[in-house]
N, C-alpha and C positions, 0 to 999 in steps of 0.2 A: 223871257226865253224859257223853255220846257222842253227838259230831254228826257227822250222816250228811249226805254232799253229792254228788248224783248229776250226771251231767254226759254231754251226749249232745255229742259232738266236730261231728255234720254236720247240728244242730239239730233241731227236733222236728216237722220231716213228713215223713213214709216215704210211699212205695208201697206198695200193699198189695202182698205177698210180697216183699217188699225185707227185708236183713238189718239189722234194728236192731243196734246197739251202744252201751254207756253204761258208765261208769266211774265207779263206785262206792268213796267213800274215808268210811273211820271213823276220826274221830279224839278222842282224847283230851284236850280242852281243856284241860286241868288244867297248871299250870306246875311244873316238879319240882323248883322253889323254895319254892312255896306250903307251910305247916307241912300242910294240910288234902289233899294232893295223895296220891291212892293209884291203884293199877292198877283198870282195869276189867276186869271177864271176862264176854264172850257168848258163850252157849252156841251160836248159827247164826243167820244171817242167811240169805234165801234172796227169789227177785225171780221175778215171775211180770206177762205184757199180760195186762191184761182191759178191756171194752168192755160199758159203763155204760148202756142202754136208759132215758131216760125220758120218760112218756106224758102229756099234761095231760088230766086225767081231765074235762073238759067236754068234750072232743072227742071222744079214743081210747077206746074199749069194750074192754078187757081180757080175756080169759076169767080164770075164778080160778083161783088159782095151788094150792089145796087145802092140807091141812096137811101136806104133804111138807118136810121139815125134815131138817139132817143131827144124829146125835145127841150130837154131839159142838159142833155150832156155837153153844152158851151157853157154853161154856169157853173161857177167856181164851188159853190156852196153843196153840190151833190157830189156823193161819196162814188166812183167811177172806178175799182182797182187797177183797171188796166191802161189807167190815163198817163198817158206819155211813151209807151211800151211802142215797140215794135211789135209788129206780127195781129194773130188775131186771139182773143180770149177762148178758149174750147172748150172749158168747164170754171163755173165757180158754184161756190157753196153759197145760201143766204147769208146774209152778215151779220151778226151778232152786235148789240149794244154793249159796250162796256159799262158806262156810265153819263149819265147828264148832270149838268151844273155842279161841275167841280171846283174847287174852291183851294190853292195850295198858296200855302205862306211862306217866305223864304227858307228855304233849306227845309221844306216838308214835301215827304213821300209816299206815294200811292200806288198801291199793286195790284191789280186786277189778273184773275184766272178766266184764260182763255179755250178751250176745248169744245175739236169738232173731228167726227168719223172723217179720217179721208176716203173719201168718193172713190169704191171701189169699180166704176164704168169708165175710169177716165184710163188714157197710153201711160205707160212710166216713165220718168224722168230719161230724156236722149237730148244728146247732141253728136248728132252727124252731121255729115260732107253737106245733106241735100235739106233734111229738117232738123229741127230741134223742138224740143217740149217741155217747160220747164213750170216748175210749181215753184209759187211762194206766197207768202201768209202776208194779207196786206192788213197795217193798221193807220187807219185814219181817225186824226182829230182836227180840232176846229178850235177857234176860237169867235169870241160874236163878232160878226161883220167881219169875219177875215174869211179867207180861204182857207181851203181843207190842205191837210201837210197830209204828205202820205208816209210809212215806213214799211220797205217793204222787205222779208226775211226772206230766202231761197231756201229750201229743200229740199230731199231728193225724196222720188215716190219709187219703189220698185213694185214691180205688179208679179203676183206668185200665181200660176197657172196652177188651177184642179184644185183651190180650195173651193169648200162647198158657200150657198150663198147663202146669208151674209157670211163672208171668211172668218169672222169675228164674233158669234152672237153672244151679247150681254144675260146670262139665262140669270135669271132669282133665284138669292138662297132660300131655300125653303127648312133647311135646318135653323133652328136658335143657334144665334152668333154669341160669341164670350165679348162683353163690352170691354174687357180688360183687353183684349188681343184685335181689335178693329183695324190698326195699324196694320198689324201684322196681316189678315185676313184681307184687307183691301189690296195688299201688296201681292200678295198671291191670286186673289183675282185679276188682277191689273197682265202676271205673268203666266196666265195661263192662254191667253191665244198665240203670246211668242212661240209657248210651249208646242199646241198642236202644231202650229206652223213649221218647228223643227224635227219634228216626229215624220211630220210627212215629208218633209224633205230629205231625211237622213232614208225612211224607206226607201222613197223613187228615184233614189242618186245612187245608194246601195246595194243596188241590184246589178250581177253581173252577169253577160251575155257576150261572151267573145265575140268578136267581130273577125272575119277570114278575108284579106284580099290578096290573090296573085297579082303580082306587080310585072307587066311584059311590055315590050315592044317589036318592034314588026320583026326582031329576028330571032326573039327568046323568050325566058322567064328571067327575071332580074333576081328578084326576091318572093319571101308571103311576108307580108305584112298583119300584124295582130292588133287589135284594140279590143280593150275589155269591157269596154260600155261606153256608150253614147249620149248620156246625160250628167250632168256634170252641178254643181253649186260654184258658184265664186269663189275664187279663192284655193280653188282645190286643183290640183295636179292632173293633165292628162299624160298616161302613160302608155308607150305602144312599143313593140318590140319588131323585131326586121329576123327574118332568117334568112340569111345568103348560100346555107351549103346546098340550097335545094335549087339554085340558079344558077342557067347555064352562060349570063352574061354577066362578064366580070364589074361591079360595082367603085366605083371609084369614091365617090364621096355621096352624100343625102342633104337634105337642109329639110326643115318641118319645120311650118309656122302656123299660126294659129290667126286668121282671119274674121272679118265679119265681113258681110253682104248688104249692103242697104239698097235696096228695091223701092223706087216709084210704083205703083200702081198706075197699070198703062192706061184708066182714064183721067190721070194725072200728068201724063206722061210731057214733058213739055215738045220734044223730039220721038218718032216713030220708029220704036226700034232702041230705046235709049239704054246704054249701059251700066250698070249695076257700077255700084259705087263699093269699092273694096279699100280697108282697113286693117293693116297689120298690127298684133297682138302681144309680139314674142316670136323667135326662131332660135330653132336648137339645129347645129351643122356639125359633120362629125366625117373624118375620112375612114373607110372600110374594106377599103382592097385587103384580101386574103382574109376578109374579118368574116366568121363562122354565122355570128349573130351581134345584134345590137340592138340598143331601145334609145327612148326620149324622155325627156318629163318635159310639159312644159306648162308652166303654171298660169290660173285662169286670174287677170286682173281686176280686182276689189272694185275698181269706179267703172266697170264696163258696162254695161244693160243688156240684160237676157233677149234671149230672139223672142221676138212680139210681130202682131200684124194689127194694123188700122187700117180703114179707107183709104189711105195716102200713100203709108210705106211699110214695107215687109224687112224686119230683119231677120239674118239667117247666120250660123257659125259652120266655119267648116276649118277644116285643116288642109292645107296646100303643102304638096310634096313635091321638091326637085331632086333628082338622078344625076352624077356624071359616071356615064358607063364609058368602059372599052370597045375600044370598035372590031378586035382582036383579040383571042383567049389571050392569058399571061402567066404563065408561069412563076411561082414563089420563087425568089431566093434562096438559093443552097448553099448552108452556112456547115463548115464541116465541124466536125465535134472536138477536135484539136488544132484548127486554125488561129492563129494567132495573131494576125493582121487582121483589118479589118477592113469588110464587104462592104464598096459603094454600090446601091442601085437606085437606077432612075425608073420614076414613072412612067406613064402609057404619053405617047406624045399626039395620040389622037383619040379626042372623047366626044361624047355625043349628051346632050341634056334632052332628059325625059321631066316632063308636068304632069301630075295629077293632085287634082282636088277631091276630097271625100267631104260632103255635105252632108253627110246626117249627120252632126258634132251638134248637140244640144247644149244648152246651158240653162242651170236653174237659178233663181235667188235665192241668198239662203240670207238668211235673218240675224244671223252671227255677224253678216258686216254692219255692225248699224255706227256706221265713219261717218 
């Protein structure tokens, strides 16, 4: 027996074209006390990403896949990452050798360094309603005349929109390096495209452009509504505020939630006409009669995935707004200044709900979640 135990030092979400790395140890359980205890020998082990496509067939229309087969893929002895998986393969990287004719003696250990660019062409790690897309680092070994065992690690990939190509480039020092500080200097190599990648993101998130919307319906204006930018990082707070004194229909209560949209692409479409697959985020609700002004916060969750578009599906963030208005002006409560008992009042006993979605609500990746 040989257990195989992979291990990614800066945990498992990458940037897409970020350099993964993973340290790979096989070792020989067996104690070489044991009467039963003998060497193992693998003939190669060898590790390869690939990124897992799968469709829920009420929704997604597939074209067919035909009988294109490899002829070799019924044979146990070829290395196939996505053998046994659902769905279909949509990217992998070439496979890397680890090593051949390995040779481990009870209770000895062997580590091999793994490292490959993630494939910055490929969607970012999703799971929705209609598809999902998922990456994981496969490792396959063998032994002679057995079958190949596979091990296979999940990931998440997030893909950062408006890095330049490559997102990542490896440039040569062209300075003399201090051989004392190599450590040190590789380290800081290593963390310098996190770097740019937070630079740009703290820019294009940190820009602020009020956003103005008058909130009416068929008999008035309710409220204005305000947001202060429409692009967002993970993790970060959207904030928007309500003004009521400038509405001439009395507001009863709000509710704000923060949504996503997932979209088939209509030559995907499995139904003509199919509807959009929605996902709630979060909701902030808050009662506001006679209330002057008000805001939200409501915060962007860390495992969600930034809106992306593929050939298949379109995702999109928006924020969804419910109303209970008055059907009838109402007058405040008049509490007198030396009253002594105390004023019961009832609310409005007929209300009306108002919907509105505001869809430019963007969301960025930002590189600080690396969960």
């Amino acid at each position: 027996m040989i257990e195989v135990v992979a291990s990614m030092a800066r945990g498992p979400v990458f940037l897409a074209g970020e350099l993964m790395e993973c340290l790979i140890t096989f070792t020989n359980p067996m104690s070489h006390l044991s009467t039963s205890a003998s060497s193992e020998m693998l003939a190669w082990a060898s590790a390869q990403i690939h990124c897992q496509f799968h469709a829920s067939e009420s929704r997604v229309a597939l074209p067919a896949q035909g009988n294109k087969q490899d002829v070799q893929a019924e044979s146990d002895t070829v290395l196939i990452p996505s053998r046994g998986e659902r769905g279909q393969c949509v990217l992998d990287t070439p496979p890397k050798i680890l090593f051949c004719d390995l040779r481990l003696d009870p209770g000895e250990s062997k580590t091999y360094s793994y490292s490959e660019i993630v494939p910055i062409d490929g969607p970012p790690s999703f799971r929705g309603q209609a598809v999902k897309y998922v990456y994981k680092l496969t490792i396959g070994c063998q032994r002679v005349n057995s079958p190949i065992k596979l091990l296979r690690v999940p990931f998440r990939v997030l893909v950062l929109q408006g890095m330049p190509d490559p997102p990542f480039p490896q440039d040569e020092e062209v300075s003399p390096s201090n051989p004392f500080l190599e450590e040190e200097e590789a380290s800081r190599r290593d963390a310098r495209p996190l770097e740019r990648a937070l630079d740009m993101l703290m820019v294009t998130t940190s820009r602020r452009c009020p956003h103005m919307f008058n909130i009416t319906n068929m008999r008035g204006k309710v409220a204005k509504f305000c947001i202060f930018k429409t692009v967002y990082r993970l993790g970060e707070d959207i904030i928007g505020t309500f003004n009521f004194s400038e509405g001439d229909i009395p507001c009863l209560q709000y509710s704000v939630s923060l949504q996503n949209e997932e979209e088939i692409q209509k030559e995907y479409q499995r139904r003509s006409g199919q509807a959009v697959s929605v996902t709630g985020h979060g909701r902030h609700m808050e009662s506001c009669l006679h209330t002057a002004s008000s805001h939200f916060s409501l915060p962007i969750p860390l495992n969600v995935t930034p809106g992306f578009s593929t050939d298949i599906v379109i995702l999109r963030w928006r924020l969804h707004f419910e109303f209970v208005t008055a059907r009838e002006p109402m007058e405040p409560p008049t509490v007198l200044q030396n009253q002594s008992e105390v004023t019961v009042w009832s609310g409005a006993e007929n209300a009306i709900w108002l919907h509105i979605n505001v869809q430019n609500c963007r969301t960025k990746t930002s590189p600080n979640n690396l969960y």
